[in-house]
N, C-alpha and C positions, 0 to 999 in steps of 0.2 A: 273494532271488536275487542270486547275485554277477554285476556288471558287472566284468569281467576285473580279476577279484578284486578287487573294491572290492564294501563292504556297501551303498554308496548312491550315486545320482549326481546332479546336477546339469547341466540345460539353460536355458541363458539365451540366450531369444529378445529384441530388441531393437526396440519399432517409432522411426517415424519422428520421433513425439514425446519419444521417450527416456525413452518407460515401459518397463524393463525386467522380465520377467518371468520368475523363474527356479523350474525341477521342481524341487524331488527328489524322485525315486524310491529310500523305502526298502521293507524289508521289509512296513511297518504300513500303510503308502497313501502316496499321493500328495499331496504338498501344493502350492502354488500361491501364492508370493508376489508381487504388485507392489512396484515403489519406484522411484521416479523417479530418475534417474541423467543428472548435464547433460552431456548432449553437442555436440558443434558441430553435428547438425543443429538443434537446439533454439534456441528464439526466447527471449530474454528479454522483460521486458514495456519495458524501452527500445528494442525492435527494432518493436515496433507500431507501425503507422503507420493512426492515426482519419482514416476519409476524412470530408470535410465533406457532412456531411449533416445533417436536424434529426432526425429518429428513428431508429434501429434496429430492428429484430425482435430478438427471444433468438437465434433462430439465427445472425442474423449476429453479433450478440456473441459467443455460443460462438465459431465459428469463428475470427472476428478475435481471443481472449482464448485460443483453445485449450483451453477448458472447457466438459464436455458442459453439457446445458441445466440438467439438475437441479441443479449445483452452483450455477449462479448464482440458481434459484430458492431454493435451501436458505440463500446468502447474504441473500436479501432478508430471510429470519426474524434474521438471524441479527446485520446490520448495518442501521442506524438507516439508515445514511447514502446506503443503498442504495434509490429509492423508485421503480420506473418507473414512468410513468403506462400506464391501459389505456387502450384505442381502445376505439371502442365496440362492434366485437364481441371486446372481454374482451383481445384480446392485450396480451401488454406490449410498450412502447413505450418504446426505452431514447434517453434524450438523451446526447449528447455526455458530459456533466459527469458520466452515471452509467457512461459506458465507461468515462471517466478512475476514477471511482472502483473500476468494478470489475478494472482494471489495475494497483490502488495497492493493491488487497485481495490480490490474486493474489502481487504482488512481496513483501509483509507475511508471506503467509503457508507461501510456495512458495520464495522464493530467501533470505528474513530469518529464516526458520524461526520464525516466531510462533504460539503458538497460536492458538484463533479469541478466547479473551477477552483474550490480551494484545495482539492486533490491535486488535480493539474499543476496548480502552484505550488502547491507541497513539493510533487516529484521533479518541478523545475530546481527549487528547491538544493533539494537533496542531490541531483546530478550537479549540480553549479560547485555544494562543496567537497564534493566524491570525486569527481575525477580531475580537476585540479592539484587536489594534493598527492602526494606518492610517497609511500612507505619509503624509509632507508633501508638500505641493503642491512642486513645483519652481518655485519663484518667483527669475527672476532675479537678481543680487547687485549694487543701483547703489549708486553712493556719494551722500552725505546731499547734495553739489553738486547732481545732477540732480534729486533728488525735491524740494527747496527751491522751485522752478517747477512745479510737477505740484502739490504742496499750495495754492501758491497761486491757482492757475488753479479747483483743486475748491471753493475760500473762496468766488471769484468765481461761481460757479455757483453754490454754497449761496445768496449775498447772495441772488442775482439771484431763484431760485425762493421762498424763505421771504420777500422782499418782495411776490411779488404774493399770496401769502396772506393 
């Protein structure tokens, strides 16, 4: 059927999370695509803001993360890094650290356009160089003047305890 004269057309509805969804109507049927398209009403995941608390529900992660529930449960198979604890009637119980995570998964694979194994590998990745290294203490800078008294006073302390042994 011609739409004033055109063989096919095109409707693109918009919602509020800037999943765009657009007809066409041709002759053979109807088809129906999604695809996320960023708009300004749209939240990035540096727009989140984690309230302080010790658990989550899934639901309130969806919400807060903007991802139905299934997606975050289909992420726990899917990332290591992903583990909520259950309560004891069965819910998951998401901490802080797995919101952060599942914000870091979101941003990987939604705004960095990662797949999910090059995410995966990414966040191997980045735990391989992250907790291997360790910050130094920030230890003061005296000159050898002042610790010269400080050495000697700990000698005096040594004498003293390793004499009454």
């Amino acid at each position: 059927m011609d739409f004033w004269g055109c063989s096919e057309r095109t409707v693109v509805l918009e919602t509020q999370q800037g999943v765009v969804l657009s007809r066409m109507a041709t002759g053979s049927g109807t088809r129906i695509s999604p695809r996320i398209r960023p708009t300004s009403k749209t939240r990035t995941t540096a727009d989140v803001v984690i309230p302080e608390k010790l658990y989550f529900r899934i639901g309130e992660v969806a919400e807060l993360c903007r991802l139905p529930a299934y997606v975050l449960r289909f992420w726990e198979t899917e990332f290591p890094q992903l583990k909520p604890v259950k309560s004891s009637t069965g819910q998951r119980m998401y901490r802080h650290k797995d919101v952060e995570s599942v914000l870091h998964i979101k941003k990987l694979l939604y705004e960095e356009g990662f797949t999910i194994a090059g995410a995966r590998q990414q966040l191997r990745a980045e735990n391989k160089g992250g907790d291997k290294k360790q910050n130094p203490l920030p230890f003061p800078e005296r000159p050898a003047s002042q610790l010269k008294p400080i050495r000697e006073g700990l000698r005096e302390i040594l004498g003293i305890v390793t004499a009454r042994h």
